[in-house]
N, C-alpha and C positions, 0 to 999 in steps of 0.2 A: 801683325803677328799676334799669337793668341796660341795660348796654353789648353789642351785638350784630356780632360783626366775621364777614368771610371772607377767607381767606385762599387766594389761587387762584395758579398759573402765568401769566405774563405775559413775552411777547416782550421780547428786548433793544433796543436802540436802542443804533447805530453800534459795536455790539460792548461795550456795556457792560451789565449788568442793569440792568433796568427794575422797581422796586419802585410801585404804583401804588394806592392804598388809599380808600376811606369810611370814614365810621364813623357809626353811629346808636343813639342812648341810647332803651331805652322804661323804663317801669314796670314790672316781672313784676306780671301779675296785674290791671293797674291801668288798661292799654290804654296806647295808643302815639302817641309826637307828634312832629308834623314839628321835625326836627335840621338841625343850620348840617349842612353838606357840605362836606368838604374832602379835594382831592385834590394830591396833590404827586407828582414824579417825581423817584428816587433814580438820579444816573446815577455809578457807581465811587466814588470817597471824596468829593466834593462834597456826598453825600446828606445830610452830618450838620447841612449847616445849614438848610437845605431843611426837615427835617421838626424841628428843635428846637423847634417850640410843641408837638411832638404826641409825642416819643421824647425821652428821655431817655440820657445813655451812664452805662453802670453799669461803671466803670472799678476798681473794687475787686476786690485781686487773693485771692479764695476762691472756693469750689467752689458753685457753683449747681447740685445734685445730683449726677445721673447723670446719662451724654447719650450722643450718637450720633455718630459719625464719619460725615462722608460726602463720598465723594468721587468721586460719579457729576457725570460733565461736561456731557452731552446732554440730561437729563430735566428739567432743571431751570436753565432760564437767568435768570428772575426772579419776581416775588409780585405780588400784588397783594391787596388787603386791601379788600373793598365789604361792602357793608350788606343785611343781609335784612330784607325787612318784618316789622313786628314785629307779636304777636296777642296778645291777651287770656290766651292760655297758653301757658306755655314749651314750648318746641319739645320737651326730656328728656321732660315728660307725657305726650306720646304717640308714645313712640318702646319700640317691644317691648324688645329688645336693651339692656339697659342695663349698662355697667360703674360697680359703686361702690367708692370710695374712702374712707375717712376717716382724719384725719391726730390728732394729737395735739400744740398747741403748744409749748414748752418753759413756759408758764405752766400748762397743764393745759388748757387751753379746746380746742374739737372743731373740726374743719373737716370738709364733708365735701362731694365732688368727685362729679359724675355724668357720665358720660360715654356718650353714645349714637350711633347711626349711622340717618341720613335720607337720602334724595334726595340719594346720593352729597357727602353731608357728615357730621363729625366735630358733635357740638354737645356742647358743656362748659355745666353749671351747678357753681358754686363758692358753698356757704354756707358762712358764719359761724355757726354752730348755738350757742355758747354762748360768745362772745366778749365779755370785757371790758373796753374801751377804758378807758384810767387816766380819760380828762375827758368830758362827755358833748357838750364840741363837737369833737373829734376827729373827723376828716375818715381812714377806711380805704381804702387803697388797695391794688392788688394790681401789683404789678412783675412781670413774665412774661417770659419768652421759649421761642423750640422755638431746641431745639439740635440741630445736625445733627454735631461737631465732638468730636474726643476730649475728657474731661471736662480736660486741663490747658487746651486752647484756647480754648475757648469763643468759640464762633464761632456766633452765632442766625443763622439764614438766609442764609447765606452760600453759594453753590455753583460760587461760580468760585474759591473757595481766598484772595479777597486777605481785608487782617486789619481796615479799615476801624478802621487808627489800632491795631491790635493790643489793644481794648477791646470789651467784649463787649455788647451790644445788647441791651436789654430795653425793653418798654413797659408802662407804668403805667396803669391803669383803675381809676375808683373803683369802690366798693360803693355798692351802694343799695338803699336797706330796703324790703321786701314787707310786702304789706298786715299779715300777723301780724307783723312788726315784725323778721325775721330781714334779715340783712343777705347779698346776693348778687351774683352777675354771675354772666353768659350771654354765651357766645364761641362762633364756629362757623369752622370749620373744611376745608378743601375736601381732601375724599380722597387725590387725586393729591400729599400733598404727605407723607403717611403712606409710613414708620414716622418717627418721632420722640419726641422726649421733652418735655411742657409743664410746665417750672419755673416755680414762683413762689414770693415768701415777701410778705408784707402789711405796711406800714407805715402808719403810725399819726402823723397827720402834724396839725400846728394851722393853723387859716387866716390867720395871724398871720404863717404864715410861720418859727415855731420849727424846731427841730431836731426831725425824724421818729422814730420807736421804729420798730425792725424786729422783728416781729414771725416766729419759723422754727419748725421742728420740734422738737418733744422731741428731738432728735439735735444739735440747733443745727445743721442745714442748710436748705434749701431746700426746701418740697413738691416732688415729683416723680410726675406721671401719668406713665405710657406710652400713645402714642396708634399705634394700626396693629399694634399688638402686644399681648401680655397676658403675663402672668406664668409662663402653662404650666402643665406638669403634673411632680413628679418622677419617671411613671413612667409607659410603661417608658421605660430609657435608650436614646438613642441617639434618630432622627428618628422621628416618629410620624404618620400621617396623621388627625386628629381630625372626629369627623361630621359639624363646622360647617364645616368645608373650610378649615379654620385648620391651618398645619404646628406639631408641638411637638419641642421643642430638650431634652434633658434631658443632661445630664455630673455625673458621679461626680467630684469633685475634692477632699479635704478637706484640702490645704495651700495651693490657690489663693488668693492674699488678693485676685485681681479675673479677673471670666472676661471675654473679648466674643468675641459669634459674630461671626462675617466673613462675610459676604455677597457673592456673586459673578454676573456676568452670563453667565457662558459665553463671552466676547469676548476674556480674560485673566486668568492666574492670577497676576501679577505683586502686583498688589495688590487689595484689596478694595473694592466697588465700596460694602457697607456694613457699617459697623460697629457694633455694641449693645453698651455696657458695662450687663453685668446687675448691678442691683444687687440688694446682698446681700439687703437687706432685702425686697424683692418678688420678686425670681427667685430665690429660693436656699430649699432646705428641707432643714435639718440638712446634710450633705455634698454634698447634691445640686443643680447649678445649672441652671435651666429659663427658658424662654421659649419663647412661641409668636407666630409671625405669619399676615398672612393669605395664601392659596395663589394671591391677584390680582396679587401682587408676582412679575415678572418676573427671578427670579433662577433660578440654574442648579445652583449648586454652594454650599459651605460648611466650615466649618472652626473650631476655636476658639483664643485665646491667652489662652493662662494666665498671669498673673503671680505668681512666686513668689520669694519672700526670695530671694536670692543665687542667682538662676538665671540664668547668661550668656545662654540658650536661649529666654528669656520671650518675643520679639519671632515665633519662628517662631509659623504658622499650623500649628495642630497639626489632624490629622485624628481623628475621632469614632473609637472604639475600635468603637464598635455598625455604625458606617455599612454598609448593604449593596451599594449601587450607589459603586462607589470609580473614580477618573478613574486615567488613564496616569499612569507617572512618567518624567519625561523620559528619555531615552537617557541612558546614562554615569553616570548619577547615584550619587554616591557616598552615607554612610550619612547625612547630615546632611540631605541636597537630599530626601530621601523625605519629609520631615517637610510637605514641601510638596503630595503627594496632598491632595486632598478629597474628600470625602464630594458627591456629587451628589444636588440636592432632586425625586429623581421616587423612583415606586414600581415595583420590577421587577412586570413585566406576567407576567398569567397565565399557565400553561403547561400544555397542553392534551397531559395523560396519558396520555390515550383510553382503551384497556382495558387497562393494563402493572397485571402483578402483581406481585409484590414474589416472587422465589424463595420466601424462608423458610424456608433450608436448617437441616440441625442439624449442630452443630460437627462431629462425627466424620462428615460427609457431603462437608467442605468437602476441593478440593483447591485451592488456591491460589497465582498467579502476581504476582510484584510489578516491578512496572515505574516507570519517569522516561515523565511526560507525552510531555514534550518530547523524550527523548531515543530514544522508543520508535518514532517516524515520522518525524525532522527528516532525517535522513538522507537526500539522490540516492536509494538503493536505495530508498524504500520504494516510488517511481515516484507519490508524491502529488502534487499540485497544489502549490505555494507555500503555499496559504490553508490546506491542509489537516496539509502535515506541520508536526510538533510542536503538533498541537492535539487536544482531547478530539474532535473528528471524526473525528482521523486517528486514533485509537483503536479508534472503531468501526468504518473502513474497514479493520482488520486483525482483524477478529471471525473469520473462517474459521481462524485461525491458533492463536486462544483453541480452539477447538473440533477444531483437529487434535491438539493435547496431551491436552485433555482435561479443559480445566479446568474450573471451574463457580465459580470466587473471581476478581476482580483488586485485588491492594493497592496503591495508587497512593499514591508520596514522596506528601511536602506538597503540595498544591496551593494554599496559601496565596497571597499577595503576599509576596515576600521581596527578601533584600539580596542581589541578584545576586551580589555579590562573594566570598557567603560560602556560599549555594546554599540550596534548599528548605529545608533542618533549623534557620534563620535567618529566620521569618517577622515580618515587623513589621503586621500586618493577620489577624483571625479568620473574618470573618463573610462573604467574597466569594472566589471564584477568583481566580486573578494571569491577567491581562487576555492577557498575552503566549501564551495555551493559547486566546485565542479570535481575533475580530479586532480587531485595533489599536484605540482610540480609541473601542472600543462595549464597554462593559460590558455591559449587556444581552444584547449577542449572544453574548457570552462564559459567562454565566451558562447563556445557553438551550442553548447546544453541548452544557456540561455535562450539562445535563436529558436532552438529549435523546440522551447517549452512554450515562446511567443506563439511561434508558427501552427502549432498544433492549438492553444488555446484557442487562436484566430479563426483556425479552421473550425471548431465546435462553437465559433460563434461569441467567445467569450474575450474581450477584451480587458488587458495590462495596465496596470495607473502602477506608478513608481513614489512611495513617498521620496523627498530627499531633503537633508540638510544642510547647509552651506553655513551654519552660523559660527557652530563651534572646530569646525574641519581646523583649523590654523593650527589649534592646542598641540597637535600630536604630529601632525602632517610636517611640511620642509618649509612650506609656505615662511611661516613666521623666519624662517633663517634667511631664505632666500632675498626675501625684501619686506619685513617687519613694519616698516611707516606704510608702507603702498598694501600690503596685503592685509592688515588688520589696523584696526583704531587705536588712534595715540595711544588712549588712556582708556583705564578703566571705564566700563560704562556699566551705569546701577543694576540696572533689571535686565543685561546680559548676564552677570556674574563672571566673568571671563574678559582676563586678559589680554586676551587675543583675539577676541571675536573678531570675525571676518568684516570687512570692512567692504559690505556686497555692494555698494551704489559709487567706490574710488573707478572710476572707466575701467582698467587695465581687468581690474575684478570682474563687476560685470561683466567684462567682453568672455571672461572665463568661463563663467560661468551661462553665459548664453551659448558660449562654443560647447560647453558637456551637455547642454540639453538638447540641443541640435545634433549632434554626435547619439546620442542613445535613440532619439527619434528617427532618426536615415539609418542608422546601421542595427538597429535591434526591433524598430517597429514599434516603438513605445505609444501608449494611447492617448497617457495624459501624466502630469505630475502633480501630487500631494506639497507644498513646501511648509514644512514642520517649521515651528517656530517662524512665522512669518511675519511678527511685527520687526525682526531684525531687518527685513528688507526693507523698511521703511526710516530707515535709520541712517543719516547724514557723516560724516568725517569723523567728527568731535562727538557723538553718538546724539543728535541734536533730531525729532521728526522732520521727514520732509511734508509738504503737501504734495511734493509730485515727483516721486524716488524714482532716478532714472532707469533701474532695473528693472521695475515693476509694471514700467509704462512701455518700456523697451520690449518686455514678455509680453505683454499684452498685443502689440503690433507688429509684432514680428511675424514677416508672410510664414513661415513653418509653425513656430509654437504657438500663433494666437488661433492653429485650429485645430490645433490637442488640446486635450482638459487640460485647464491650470486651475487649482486648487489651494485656496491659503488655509492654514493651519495654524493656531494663534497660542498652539502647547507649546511650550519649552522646556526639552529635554533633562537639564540640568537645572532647574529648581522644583521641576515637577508639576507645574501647575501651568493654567492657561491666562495669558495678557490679553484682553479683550483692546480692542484697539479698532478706530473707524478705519478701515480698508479700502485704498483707492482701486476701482475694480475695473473703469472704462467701459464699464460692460461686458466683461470678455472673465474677470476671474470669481470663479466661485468660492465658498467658503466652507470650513467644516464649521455648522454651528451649533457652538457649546449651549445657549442659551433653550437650544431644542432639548437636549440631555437634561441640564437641571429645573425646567420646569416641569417636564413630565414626570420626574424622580418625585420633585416636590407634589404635584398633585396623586402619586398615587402612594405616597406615602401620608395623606392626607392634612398639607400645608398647601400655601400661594392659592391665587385669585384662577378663579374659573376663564377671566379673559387672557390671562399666560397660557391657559390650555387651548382655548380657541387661536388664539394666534399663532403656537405652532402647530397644529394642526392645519390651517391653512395657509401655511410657506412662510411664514415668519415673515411678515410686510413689515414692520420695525425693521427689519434689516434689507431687505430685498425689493421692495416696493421703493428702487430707485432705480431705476431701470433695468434692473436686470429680471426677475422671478423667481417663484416659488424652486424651477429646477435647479436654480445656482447653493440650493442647499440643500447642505449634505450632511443628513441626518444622523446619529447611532442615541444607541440608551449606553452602551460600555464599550469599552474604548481596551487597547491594549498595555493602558496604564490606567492606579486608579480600580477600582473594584472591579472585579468578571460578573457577567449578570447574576450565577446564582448566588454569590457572595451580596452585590446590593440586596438580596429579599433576606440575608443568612444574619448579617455583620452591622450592628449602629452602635459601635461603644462613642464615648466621646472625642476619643483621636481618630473617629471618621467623620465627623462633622461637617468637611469640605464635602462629602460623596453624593449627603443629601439623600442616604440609603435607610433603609427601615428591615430592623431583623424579624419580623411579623409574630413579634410576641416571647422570640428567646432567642438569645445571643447563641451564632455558633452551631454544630451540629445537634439533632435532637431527633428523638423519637416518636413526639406527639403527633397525631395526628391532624388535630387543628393547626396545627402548626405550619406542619407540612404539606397540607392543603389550599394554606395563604399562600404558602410561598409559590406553589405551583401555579395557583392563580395571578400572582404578581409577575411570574416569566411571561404567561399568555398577555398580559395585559399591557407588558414592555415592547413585546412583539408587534400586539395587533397595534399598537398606535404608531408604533413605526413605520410600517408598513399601509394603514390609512388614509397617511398625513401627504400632504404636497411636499413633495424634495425627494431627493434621492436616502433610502436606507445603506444604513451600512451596516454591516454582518462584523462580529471578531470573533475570529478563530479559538472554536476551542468552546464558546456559548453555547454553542446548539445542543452538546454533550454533557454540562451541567459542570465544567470545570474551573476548581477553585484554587485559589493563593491564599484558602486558611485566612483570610479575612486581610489579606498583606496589599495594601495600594501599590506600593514599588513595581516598576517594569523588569526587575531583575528575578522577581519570585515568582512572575510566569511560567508555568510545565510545559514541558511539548505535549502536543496534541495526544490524546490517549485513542488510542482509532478502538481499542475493545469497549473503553466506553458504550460508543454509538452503538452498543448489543443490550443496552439496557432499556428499560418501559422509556424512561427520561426521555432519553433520549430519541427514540424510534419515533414517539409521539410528537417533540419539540422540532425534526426532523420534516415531518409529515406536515405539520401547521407551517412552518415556513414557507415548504413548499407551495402549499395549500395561497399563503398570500403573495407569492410572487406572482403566481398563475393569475387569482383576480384581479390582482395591478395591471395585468397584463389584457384579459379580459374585460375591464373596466378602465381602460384609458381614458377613455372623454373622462373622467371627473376623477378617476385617479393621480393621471399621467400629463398633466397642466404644465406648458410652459408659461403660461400668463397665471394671473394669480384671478381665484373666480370673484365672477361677477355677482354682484349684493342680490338680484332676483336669481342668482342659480344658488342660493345658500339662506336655509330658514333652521332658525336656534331655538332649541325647546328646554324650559327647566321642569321641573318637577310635574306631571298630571297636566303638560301641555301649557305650561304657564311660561312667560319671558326667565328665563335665564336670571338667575340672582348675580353680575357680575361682579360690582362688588360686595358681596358679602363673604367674609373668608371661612367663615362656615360652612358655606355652599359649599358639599360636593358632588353634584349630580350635574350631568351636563349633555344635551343629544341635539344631533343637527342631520340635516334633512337636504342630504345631496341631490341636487333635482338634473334632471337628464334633458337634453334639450329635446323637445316634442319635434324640431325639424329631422333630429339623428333616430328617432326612435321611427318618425315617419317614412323615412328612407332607407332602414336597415342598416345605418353605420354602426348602431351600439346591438352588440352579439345578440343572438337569442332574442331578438324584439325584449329588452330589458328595459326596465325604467329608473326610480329613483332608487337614493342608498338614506338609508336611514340606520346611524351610530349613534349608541347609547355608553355612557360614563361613570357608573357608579366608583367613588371611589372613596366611601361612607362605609361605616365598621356598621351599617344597617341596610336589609333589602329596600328597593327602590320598586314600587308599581308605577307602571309609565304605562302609555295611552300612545298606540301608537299612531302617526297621524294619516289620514284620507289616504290613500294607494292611486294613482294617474288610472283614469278611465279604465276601465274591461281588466286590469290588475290587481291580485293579492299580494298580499307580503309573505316572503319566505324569508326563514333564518337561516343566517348563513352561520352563526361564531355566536357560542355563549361561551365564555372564557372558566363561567363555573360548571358548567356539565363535564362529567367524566368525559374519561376517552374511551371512545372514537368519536363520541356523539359530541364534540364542544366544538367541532367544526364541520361542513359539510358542501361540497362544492355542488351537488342537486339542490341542496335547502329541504327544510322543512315547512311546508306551507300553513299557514294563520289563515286558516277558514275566514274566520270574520277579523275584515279589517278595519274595525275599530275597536278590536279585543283590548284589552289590556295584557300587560305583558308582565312578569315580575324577575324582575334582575336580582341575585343578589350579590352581597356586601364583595364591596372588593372586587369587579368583576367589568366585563363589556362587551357589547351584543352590536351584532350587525344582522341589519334584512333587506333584501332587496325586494322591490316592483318587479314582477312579472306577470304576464296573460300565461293562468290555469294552463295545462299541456291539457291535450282534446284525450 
């Protein structure tokens, strides 16, 4: 025989829940007989004497499992509990779908629990499989309850919140024995009242009326089914969509000693509408905590709290570190209120590529521009729409701009979610754009922007680099709550500055952080990643260097990201300065190199050695001439921290002494025209050697336009782009030369565009009137070299225009330089392409200007630099 209940939703009465219930005993197996019926009605705390022949209060203050918190108001106003006709076979036997359970008592004896889903009902079979009652007239009982209430409250069916005596509700059903003599019950269950948890433990009671045995777990607690839920999967982390149409929950946590996901409506994030404490023992596999529910549950969003030994922070709702679709954070929110984002339970919708090809450029092909999202279109000037400036749309409403320079790269800050307060280089979120680059309040639409600012880049040819930083994320982000030892470094580490620095080479990290960049390459099309602060990756537990950081090696061979740019970057964010640091590369990562920036600073402000100019000029072999090449470096003269270029020629008090900038004769703005002269010559000079040199250039936003921060290094006193600038002489001309040198990079490949670093007879060094080069003398500032063209490529038409050699000249002497220019390749004059001192239009020219006689002499002057090409006279 076996007890058959349902338990269904039932209307209040005069504002109080209405509890309304049957109950029918059959026989499993045995057929079915008519039962007394009895119905009662529970109205607020009156109910307990109402149903005292048929409920008992289980007022004993210990843990009846795991349970459920719930504190949805609307869905749920009262139960009802009726009877289903009962059949010759249990309803489990033919029900496909079956979930199995079996328990272990603390005396060693089996239980074991079947759980299946019918005719939008829950049905439970509970056997006694090898149960040994001490007396053989012992009468089994089974005490139960669904809990809907944190596991200290225990609250069974409660959902208007009162505490009915502050004592916790269970009801009692015997067992009764099946034909083969197992002892069972069968309970059913009405869908609408899933997720929860069905606790029970079995006492063992005499009809005498003695004292009961209670009968629990090997654990000495309570059985514990989950019903509307299941245990999950550990993997992958983060939300998963599963083919049964069940959602799966997975979190990495291994110092949580309790996780519960938080469940939300979409109505408010104030609190949760449900809660699930996972327990360890069913949702938890080694460090990893899992749960799945089903995708008929009307929720929105989600989140989890961690409890952890002596963490003040345990109560916030922390957001999934994996989550892809992530909600707003409110306005003003300082670092603490972010913890409050969620993770949202949909899946981003597909996004229709159509025919975009991915460039697939090669490093010594890239010329590259790095911009602020937001800061690139927010601005009145750019004449966008509200919705449009400072978003990845308004990036691609200014794509004619990308193509007037010339570029074919854009490196875009962080686009993370970060802590406003502290800016992009402080992300607390990996796996989603920050919402404010799309429209308010729609993640989705924010994502698709993205897509679709790739896709159109793609399509015009111009490839995506993503800077990103993983060093300092933990500070603000959940991470450090969620698992604090696993996700960041013990202790302080020196030249982090921080706390919490990320702890990127602990596995669990890593794996995270190779899942986000994998994630943004497959689903957004990403090109390549910048990683800012890059000697953090190299950094061990105890912050101790590695020689072989398993991150670092892991990027590198990884079949997806080792054939996207990867890029180290050796600034840090939060001291402001660059850690130079020998970089393990495999061959595969590039680097942005600082020591290109401050020796060019240095020689055209007229300090350092003529062979610091020579060597980055041809690819920095000091660094690169280890297998990899001059294209693994990636050049700039100003950077988007740190001086703007025309502030280096504007600004040298003595608290810019790191910049290595020279104000060409007066601090700050001025009128003079000598002045003003230098400094225009000092842009062209920054430019053309940028653009000369072996390695990829990089462009910052806002240069080309002559825009300043008032002499301020800080990356907080950056302006947004001023787009009426670009109406001015400055700029039209700094605009036009740019373009002017992407084109002959482009044009002059063979000796611009090297992925090997040149060979000793393709490269001849001239000092003063044709004489060897003075390299070390620190006086020496004159310096010219004599790019030669291979006679095979010139004989075959591989290099444009039958062209021949390049010959670049270096004055960076407060005195004119006469140089001698040298022999021209057979049947060839030299043409000038770039006096950096001639007015405009004339200081550059993409026909040239042809030197009759090619053994003229030439005169340079002060401060300035000259390029001419080999060419056969036009007929």
């Amino acid at each position: 025989m076996s007890v058959n209940m349902v338990l269904s939703p039932l209307a209040s009465h005069n504002g109080c829940p209405l509890l309304s219930f049957t109950m029918q005993s059959h026989w499993l197996g045995c057929g079915a007989f008519e039962s007394s019926k009895f119905v009662a009605a529970m109205r607020g705390r009156n109910a307990k004497g109402v149903m005292s022949s048929l409920m008992k209060l289980y007022a004993k203050d210990q843990r009846i499992g795991e349970v459920i918190r719930f504190s949805q108001r609307n869905s749920y106003e009262g139960l009802r509990i009726s009877a289903l006709p009962a059949s010759n076979t249990s309803v489990i036997q033919i029900i496909e779908e079956v979930s199995s359970y079996q328990f272990r008592t603390e005396n060693g004896d089996l239980l074991k629990v079947l759980v299946g889903k019918k005719n939008d009902k829950y049905s439970f079979l509970i056997k006694a499989l090898s149960l040994q009652l001490p007396h053989r007239e012992n009468e089994l009982v089974m005490s139960w309850g669904l809990f809907r209430s944190h596991s200290s409250s225990f609250m069974p069916l409660d959902f208007q919140g009162s505490t009915l005596d502050g004592k916790t509700i269970t009801m009692e059903t015997p067992f009764m024995q099946e034909s083969e003599g197992t002892l069972a019950v069968e309970l059913d269950f009405e869908l609408t009242l899933a997720p929860f948890y069905f606790s029970f433990l079995l006492r063992s009671q005499l009809d005498s009326g003695m004292s009961s045995l209670e009968i629990r777990s090997h654990r000495k607690t309570s059985f514990v089914v989950p019903v509307g839920f299941g245990s999950g999967n550990p993997s992958p982390l983060g939300l998963s969509f599963s083919a049964d149409g069940s959602l799966n929950f997975a979190l990495f946590s291994r110092t949580a000693e309790s996780v519960v996901l938080c469940l939300y409506d979409g109505k408010t994030t104030h609190r949760p509408n449900l809660e699930i404490d996972l327990d360890p023992y069913v949702n938890k596999s080694g460090d990893i905590w899992h749960a799945s529910i089903d995708r008929s549950f009307q929720f929105a969003s989600y989140g989890y709290r961690c409890k952890v030994a002596e963490d003040a922070e345990q109560e916030h709702v922390l957001l999934d570190p994996y989550a892809k679709l992530i909600g707003d954070v409110p306005a003003g929110s300082q670092s603490t209120s972010l913890l409050t984002c969620l993770g949202q339970l949909s899946k981003v919708p597909p996004f229709d590529w159509g025919q975009q090809m991915r460039p697939c450029l090669r490093l010594e092909e890239l010329v590259v521009y790095r911009l602020n999202v937001m800061r690139f279109t927010k601005d009145k000037s750019s004449n966008l729409p509200n919705n449009l400036g400072g978003s990845f749309l308004g990036v691609t409403e200014k794509l004619h701009h990308f193509k007037d320079l010339g570029v074919n790269a854009i490196l875009l800050e962080p686009v993370f979610p970060f802590d406003e307060q502290k800016g992009p280089y402080f992300p607390w979120h990996f796996f989603s754009p920050a919402n404010q680059y799309g429209s308010p309040g729609d993640p989705v639409s924010c994502i698709n922007t993205m897509k679709e600012m790739v896709k159109k880049l793609h399509n015009n040819g111009i490839e995506v680099l993503l800077e990103v930083d993983f060093t300092h994320a933990a500070e603000v982000g959940a991470l450090r709550i969620i698992d604090n030892t696993s996700y960041c470094h013990v202790k302080t580490v020196d030249d982090t500055g921080s706390e919490h620095a990320l702890n990127c080479n602990y596995p669990v990290v890593a794996q995270l952080i190779l899942d986000c960049l994998r994630h943004w390459v497959i689903e957004f099309h990403i090109d390549g990643f910048c990683f800012v602060n890059a000697s953090s990756l190299l950094r061990g537990f105890h912050g101790e260097y590695l020689s072989r950081p398993p991150l670092v090696e892991a990027i590198a061979f990884d079949p997806l990201l080792s054939k996207v740019k990867i890029i180290a970057d050796s600034w840090d964010p939060r001291e402001m300065k660059v850690k130079e640091v020998l970089f393990p590369h495999w061959k595969k990562w590039a680097e942005i190199n600082n020591k290109f920036c401050y020796d060019i600073r240095n020689f055209l402000r007229g300090e350092g050695l003529l062979s610091d100019l020579a060597t980055r000029i041809c690819g920095s072999g000091d660094v690169f001439l280890d297998g990899r090449g001059p294209a693994f470096s990636f050049n700039f003269i100003a950077r988007n921290f740190g001086l703007s270029l025309v502030d280096l020629v504007s600004f040298s008090s003595s608290k810019l002494a790191k910049e290595f900038s020279w104000n060409c004769g007066e601090e700050g703005a001025t009128n003079k025209n000598d002045v003003l002269e230098r400094r225009l010559k000092q842009i062209r000079n920054f430019l053309f050697i940028l653009f000369i040199s072996l390695g990829v250039p990089v462009l910052n936003m806002g240069d080309e336009c002559g825009q300043s921060s008032g002499g301020s290094p800080a990356y907080g006193d950056r302006n947004s782009f001023d787009w009426n600038a670009l109406r001015s002489g400055f700029s039209i001309q700094t605009v036009q030369f740019i373009s002017f040198l992407t084109s002959l990079r482009i044009r002059r490949s063979d000796l611009l565009q090297k992925r090997n670093f040149l060979r000793e007879e393709s490269i001849e060094w001239h000092g003063s009137n044709q004489a060897p080069p003075r390299w070390d003398d620190a006086a020496s500032r004159f310096l010219a070299m004599t790019l030669k063209a291979s006679s095979e490529d010139i004989e075959s038409n591989s290099v444009p225009n039958a062209c021949g050699d390049l010959f670049a000249a270096f004055n960076g002497a407060d005195l004119s330089e006469s140089i001698t220019l040298p022999p021209p390749p057979a049947d060839m004059v030299w043409f000038r392409l770039v006096d950096t001192a001639l007015p405009f239009p004339g200081f550059f020219t993409a026909n040239g200007a042809c030197i009759e006689d090619g053994l003229a002499t030439y005169e340079m002057k002060s401060h300035s630099c000259a390029l001419f090409e080999a060419r056969r006279p036009s007929e």
